[in-house]
C-alpha positions in Angstrom: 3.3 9.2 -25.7 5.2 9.5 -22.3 4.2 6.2 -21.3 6.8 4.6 -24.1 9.8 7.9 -24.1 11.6 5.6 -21.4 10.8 2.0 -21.6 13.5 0.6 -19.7 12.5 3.0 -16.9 10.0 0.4 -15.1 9.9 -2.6 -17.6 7.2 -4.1 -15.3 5.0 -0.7 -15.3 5.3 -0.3 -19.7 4.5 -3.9 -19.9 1.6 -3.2 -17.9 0.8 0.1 -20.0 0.9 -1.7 -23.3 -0.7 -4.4 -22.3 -4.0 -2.1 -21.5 -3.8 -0.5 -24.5 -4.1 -3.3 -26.3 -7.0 -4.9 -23.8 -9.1 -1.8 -24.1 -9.9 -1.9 -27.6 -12.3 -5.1 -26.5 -13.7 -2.6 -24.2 -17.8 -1.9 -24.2 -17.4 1.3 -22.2 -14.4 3.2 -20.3 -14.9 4.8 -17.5 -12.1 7.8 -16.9 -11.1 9.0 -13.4 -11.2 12.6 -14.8 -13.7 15.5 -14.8 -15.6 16.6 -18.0 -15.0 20.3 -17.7 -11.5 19.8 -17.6 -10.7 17.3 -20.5 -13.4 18.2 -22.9 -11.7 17.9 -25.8 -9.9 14.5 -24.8 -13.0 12.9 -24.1 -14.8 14.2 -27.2 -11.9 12.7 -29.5 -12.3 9.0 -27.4 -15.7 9.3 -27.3 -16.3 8.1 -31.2 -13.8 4.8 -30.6 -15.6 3.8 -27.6 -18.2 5.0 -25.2 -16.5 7.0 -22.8 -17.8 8.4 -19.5 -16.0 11.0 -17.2 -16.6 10.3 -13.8 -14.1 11.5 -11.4 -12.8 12.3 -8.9 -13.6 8.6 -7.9 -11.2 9.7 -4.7 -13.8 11.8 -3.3 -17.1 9.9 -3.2 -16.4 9.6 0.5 -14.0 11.8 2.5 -10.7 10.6 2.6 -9.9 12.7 5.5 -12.3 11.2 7.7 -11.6 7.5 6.5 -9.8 4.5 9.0 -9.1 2.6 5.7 -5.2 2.6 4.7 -4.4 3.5 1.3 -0.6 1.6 1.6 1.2 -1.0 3.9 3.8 1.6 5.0 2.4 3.1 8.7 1.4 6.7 8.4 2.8 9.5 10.6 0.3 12.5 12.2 1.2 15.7 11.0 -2.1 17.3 12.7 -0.2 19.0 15.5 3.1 20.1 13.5 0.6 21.2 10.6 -1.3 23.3 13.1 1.6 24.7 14.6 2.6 26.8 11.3 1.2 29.8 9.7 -1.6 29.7 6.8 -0.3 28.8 3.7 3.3 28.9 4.5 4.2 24.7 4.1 5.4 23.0 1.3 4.1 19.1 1.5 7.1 17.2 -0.6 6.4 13.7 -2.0 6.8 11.2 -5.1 4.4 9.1 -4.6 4.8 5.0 -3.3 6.5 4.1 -6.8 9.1 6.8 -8.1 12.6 6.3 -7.3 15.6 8.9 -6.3 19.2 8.6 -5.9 21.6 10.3 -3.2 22.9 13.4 -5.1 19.3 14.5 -6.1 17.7 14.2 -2.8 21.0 16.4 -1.5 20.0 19.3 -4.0 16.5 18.9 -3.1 17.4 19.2 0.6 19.7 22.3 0.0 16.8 24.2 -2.2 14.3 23.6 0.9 17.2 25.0 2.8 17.9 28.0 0.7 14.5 29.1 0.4 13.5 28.9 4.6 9.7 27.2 3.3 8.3 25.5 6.3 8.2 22.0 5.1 6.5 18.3 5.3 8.8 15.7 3.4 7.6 12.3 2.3 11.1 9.8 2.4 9.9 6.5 2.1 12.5 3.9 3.2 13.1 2.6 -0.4 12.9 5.8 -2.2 16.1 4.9 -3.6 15.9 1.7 -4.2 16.6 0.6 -0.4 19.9 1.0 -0.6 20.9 3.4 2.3 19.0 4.1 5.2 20.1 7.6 5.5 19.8 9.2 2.6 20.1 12.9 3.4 23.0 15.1 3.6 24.6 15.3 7.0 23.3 17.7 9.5 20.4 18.5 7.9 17.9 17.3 10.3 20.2 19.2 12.9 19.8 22.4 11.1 15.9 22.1 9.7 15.2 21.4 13.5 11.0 22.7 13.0 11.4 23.9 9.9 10.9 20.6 8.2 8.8 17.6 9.5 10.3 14.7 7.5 8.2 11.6 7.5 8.5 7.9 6.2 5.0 8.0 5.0 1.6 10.1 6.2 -2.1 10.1 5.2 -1.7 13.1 2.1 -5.5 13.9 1.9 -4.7 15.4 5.7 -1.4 17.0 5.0 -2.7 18.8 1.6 -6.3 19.8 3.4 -4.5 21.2 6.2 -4.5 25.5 5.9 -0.9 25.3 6.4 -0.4 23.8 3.4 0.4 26.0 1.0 2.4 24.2 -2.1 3.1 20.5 -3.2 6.4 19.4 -4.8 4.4 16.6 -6.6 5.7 13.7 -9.2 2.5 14.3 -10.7 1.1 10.8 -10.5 -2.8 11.5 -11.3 -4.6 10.5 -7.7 -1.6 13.3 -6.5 -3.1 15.8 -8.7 -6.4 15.6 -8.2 -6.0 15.5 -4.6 -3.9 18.9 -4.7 -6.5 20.5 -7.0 -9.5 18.9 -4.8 -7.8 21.3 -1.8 -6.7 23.9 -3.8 -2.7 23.8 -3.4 -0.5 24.7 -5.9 2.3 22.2 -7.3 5.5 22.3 -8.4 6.2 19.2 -10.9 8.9 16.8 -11.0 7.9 14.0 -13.1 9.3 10.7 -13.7 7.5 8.6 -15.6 4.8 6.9 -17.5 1.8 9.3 -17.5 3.6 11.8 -15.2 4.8 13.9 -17.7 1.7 14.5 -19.6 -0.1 15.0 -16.2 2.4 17.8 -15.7 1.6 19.6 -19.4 -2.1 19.8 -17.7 -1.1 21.3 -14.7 2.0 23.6 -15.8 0.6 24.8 -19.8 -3.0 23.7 -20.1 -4.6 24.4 -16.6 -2.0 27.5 -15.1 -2.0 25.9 -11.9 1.8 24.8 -11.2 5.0 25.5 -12.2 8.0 23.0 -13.6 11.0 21.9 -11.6 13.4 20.9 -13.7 12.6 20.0 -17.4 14.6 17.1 -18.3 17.8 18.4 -16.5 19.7 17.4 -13.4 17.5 19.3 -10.7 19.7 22.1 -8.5 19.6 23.3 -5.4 18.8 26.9 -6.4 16.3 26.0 -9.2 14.4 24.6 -6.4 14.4 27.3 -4.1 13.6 29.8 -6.9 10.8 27.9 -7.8 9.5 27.6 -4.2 9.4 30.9 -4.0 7.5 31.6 -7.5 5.2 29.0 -5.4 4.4 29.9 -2.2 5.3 33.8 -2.6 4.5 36.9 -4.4 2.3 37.9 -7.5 2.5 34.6 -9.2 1.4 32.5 -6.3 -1.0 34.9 -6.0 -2.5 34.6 -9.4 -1.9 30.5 -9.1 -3.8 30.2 -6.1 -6.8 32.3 -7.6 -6.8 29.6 -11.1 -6.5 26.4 -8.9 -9.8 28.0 -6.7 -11.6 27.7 -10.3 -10.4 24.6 -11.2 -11.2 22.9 -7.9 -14.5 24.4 -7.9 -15.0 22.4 -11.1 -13.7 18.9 -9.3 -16.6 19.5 -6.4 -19.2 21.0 -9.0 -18.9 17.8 -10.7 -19.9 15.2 -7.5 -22.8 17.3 -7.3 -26.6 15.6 -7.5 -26.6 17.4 -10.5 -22.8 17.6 -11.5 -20.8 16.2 -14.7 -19.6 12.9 -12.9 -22.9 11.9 -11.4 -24.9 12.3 -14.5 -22.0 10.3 -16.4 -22.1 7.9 -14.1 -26.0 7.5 -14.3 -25.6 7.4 -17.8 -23.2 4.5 -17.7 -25.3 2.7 -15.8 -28.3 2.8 -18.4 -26.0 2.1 -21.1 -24.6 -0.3 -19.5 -27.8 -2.0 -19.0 -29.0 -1.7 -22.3 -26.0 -3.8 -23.6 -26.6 -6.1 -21.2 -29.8 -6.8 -22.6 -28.9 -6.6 -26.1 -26.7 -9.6 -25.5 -29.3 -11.6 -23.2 -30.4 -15.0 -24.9 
């Protein structure tokens, strides 16, 4: 599994991993932050090991984009007003998540494709996305010639950036909350894992659910590979046909937090089980 292809990746994060494998074979009941409709066949093949109850997305019991709660340390950055200054559909929201680390030369091709393909853009650079290291880690100029083309940001509140109509495509490193926050608004990705479960998050999204296309697939990413996928992205038939699917498949992650939807009845059903086990072990 992708959590163990690169162990010396994050030592700290595939000590954590194995741990939890391990720890969850003690388990009563797990409790997945997926949806039923859209992992059927991963929770039927659990479901005879251990009791196992879809409930997601847990990201979405409240809205997100209404909440005064922080979801890092890092200070977030309004995009409201650039957002709102661009055409529907037409921005590409860029980021790797709070964990995922870069280097110079691939954050200089990734800068070039955004420049090569003239996508309106929001870029997520967190101060230590490589490593902390160097400050500035772009190529020279290119804030100069982006000008308002490109909004680049230290951090910003995502569930605003990806509900925004602007928004139009996410360069993603497939981390799961990402995901189902992209699906929950309907955007389009492009993936770019890294690591742990990113990869298989990316065989949903890309061959399973038809709702993203693949950066680079274990090669040194280019410049031009990213524009051309932009483009497949945020432009013609393809996007198109993309756009329709991820409608369907986000429809299925609001169907579920219905009164009546998957998640809620698995949830109610946990709770029952949970307290019949409860009393099964009472003195």
């Amino acid at each position: 599994m992708t959590y163990l292809q690169d162990p010396e990746a994050i030592p700290m994060l595939t000590k954590i991993a194995e741990k939890g494998f391990e720890q969850v074979k003690k388990a009563d009941f797990i409790l997945c932050n997926t949806v039923e409709e859209l992992e059927l066949e991963t929770i039927s093949a659990l479901n005879p090991k251990h009791p196992t109850y879809a409930i997601g997305p847990i990201n979405f019991y409240t809205d997100l984009t209404k909440t005064s709660i922080a979801k890092s340390l890092w200070s977030e950055s309004d995009c409201t007003q650039w957002l709102n200054s661009k055409p529907s559909g037409s921005v590409l929201y860029v980021s790797f998540g709070s964990i995922a680390e870069s280097n110079k030369e691939e954050i200089g091709e990734l800068a070039h494709g955004l420049l090569i393909s003239e996508v309106h853009f929001v870029w997520v650079l967190r101060p230590d996305i490589i490593g902390g290291q160097e400050s500035d880690v772009l190529p020279e100029g290119f804030k100069d010639v982006v000008k308002n083309k490109g909004l680049i940001v230290p951090w910003c509140n995502q569930n605003m950036v990806l509900s925004s109509p602007a928004t139009g495509g996410f360069l993603t490193h497939c981390g799961w909350n990402s995901i189902l926050e992209s699906i929950w608004h309907g955007v389009p990705m492009i993936c770019y894992p890294f690591l742990v479960d990113q990869p298989t998050n990316r065989k949903l999204v890309v061959d399973d659910w038809k709702i993203g296309v693949d950066l680079c697939e274990g090669e040194q990413v280019r410049r031009e590979e990213v524009a051309s996928q932009i483009d497949i992205l945020m432009k013609g038939e393809n996007s198109v046909q993309m756009k329709q699917k991820i409608q369907k498949v986000s429809k299925k992650l609001h169907d579920s937090l219905d009164a009546e939807g998957s998640s809620r009845r698995n949830f109610d059903r946990f709770v029952v089980d949970l307290k019949a086990k409860f009393w099964t072990r009472s003195p």
